[in-house]
N, C-alpha and C positions, 0 to 999 in steps of 0.2 A: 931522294926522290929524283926519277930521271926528268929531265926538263918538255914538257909536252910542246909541239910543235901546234901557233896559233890558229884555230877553225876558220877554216876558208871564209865561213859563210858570219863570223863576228866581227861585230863593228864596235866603237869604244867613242860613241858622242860625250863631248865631255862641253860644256858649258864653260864661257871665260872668266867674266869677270867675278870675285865669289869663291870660283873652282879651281883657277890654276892663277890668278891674280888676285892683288889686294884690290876690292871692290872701292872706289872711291863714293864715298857716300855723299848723296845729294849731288853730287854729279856726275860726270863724265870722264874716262880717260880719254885727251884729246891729244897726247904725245907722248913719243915714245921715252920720253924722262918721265913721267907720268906711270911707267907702268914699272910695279916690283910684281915679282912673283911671291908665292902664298910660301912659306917653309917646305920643303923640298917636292915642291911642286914639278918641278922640272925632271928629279930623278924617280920621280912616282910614275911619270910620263913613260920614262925610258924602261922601269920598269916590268907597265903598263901593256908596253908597244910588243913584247913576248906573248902576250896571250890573245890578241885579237889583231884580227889580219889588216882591219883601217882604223885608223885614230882620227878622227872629224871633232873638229869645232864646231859649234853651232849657238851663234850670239847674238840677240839684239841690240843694236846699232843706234838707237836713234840721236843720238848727238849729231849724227849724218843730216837726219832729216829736220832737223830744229838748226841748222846751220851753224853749229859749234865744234865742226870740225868737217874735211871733205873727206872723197875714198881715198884720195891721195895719203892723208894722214893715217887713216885704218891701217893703209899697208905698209905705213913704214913702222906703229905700232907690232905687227902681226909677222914682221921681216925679223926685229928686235925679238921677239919672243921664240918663234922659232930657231933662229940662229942660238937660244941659249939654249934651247933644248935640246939641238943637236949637239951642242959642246959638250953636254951630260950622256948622248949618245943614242939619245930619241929621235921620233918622229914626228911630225903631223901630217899625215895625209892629205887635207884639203880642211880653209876654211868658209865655213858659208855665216853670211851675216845678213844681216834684213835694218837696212839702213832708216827703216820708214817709221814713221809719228804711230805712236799708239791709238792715237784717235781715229786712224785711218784703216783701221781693222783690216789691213793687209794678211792676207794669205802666210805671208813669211814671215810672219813675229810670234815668234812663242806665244803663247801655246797653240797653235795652229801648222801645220804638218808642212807648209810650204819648204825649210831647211832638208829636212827628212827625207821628203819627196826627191826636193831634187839630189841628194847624197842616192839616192835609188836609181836616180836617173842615171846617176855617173857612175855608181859602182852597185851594178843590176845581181851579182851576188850573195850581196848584203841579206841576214836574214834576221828579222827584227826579233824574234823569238829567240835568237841565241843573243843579243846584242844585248847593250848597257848602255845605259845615259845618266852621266854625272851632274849634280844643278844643285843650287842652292836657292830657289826662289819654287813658290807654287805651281808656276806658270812652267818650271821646266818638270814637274812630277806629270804636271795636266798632260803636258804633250806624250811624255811617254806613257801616260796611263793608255793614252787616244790611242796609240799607236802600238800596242803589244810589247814594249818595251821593257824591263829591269829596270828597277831606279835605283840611286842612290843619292836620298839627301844629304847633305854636308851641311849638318845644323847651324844657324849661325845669329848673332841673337835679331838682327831686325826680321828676321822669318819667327823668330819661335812662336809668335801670338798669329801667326797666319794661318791659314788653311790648308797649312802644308799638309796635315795627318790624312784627312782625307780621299786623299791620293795614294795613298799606302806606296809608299817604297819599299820596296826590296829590308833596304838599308839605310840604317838611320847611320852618320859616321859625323868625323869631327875634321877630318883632312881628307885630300886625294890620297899623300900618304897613306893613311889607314884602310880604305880599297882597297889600293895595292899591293900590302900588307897581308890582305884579305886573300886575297885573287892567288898571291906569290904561294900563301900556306898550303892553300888549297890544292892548287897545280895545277888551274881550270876555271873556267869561265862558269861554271855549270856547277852550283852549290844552292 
């Protein structure tokens, strides 16, 4: 198979914690000791980063807004993770986080298009009908239902009793590996 060069107009929102990290349960990753990557999360990325022309994060944050960590810390978390992912020979394009208290039904916390938006605003190419968004919670299915998006779940068991189904993904899967897996067989975003 000759290798297809990645669609202008595809973007690859991948969700952090869950999706490309070990999700700390009941809390927060609030340093950068704090964060392991998921099993070959990093070269799934690298993989990844061949089919779709941005790789965006798009994470809520709110340990920022409960004061259990500052942005100072996010970015040296977010420094840490990408420097591994370039070592494997990835990217990340840009990440957007929504630092703010769930109670505060902010614009920018999953599932609500605030991230998304402004990923539009920055890179006005982006076309959400070829795109994909990776997530492991409802709330990341919600947004890209809202939003014309591909999904794929990354089942994981504090989701399995959720309302994940509803939302119908794409993709039900068990790692980013296995996307990528997906995407590599294929030769295309577009299956």
């Amino acid at each position: 198979m000759s290798e297809k060069l990645p669609s202008p107009n595809a973007a690859l929102f991948l969700d952090r914690d869950g999706v490309i990290n070990v999700r700390k349960q009941n809390g927060y990753i609030t340093s950068p000791d704090e964060f392991t990557f998921l099993p070959e999360a990093e070269n799934a990325i690298s993989r990844l980063n061949k089919f779709f022309s941005k790789t965006l994060v798009i994470t809520n944050q709110q340990g920022i807004g409960k004061g259990l960590m500052t942005e100072s810390d996010l970015e040296k978390i977010h420094k840490k993770m990408k420097a591994l992912i370039e070592s494997k020979g990835g990217h990340i394009d840009k990440i957007y986080h929504a630092p703010q208290l769930e109670s505060e039904n902010s614009i920018m916390r999953k599932p609500r298009p605030g991230m998304i938006n402004r990923a539009l605003e920055d890179f006005p190419e982006i076309s959400l009908r070829e795109s994909w968004l990776v997530g492991d919670t409802a709330a990341d299915l919600e947004l890209a239902q809202n939003m014309g998006i591909s999904s794929v779940f990354l089942l994981s068991p504090a989701e399995a009793n959720s309302s994940w189904e509803e939302f119908e993904p794409a993709l039900v899967m068990g790692s980013l590996g296995d996307f990528a897996d997906v995407v590599c067989e294929s030769g295309s975003t577009s299956f």
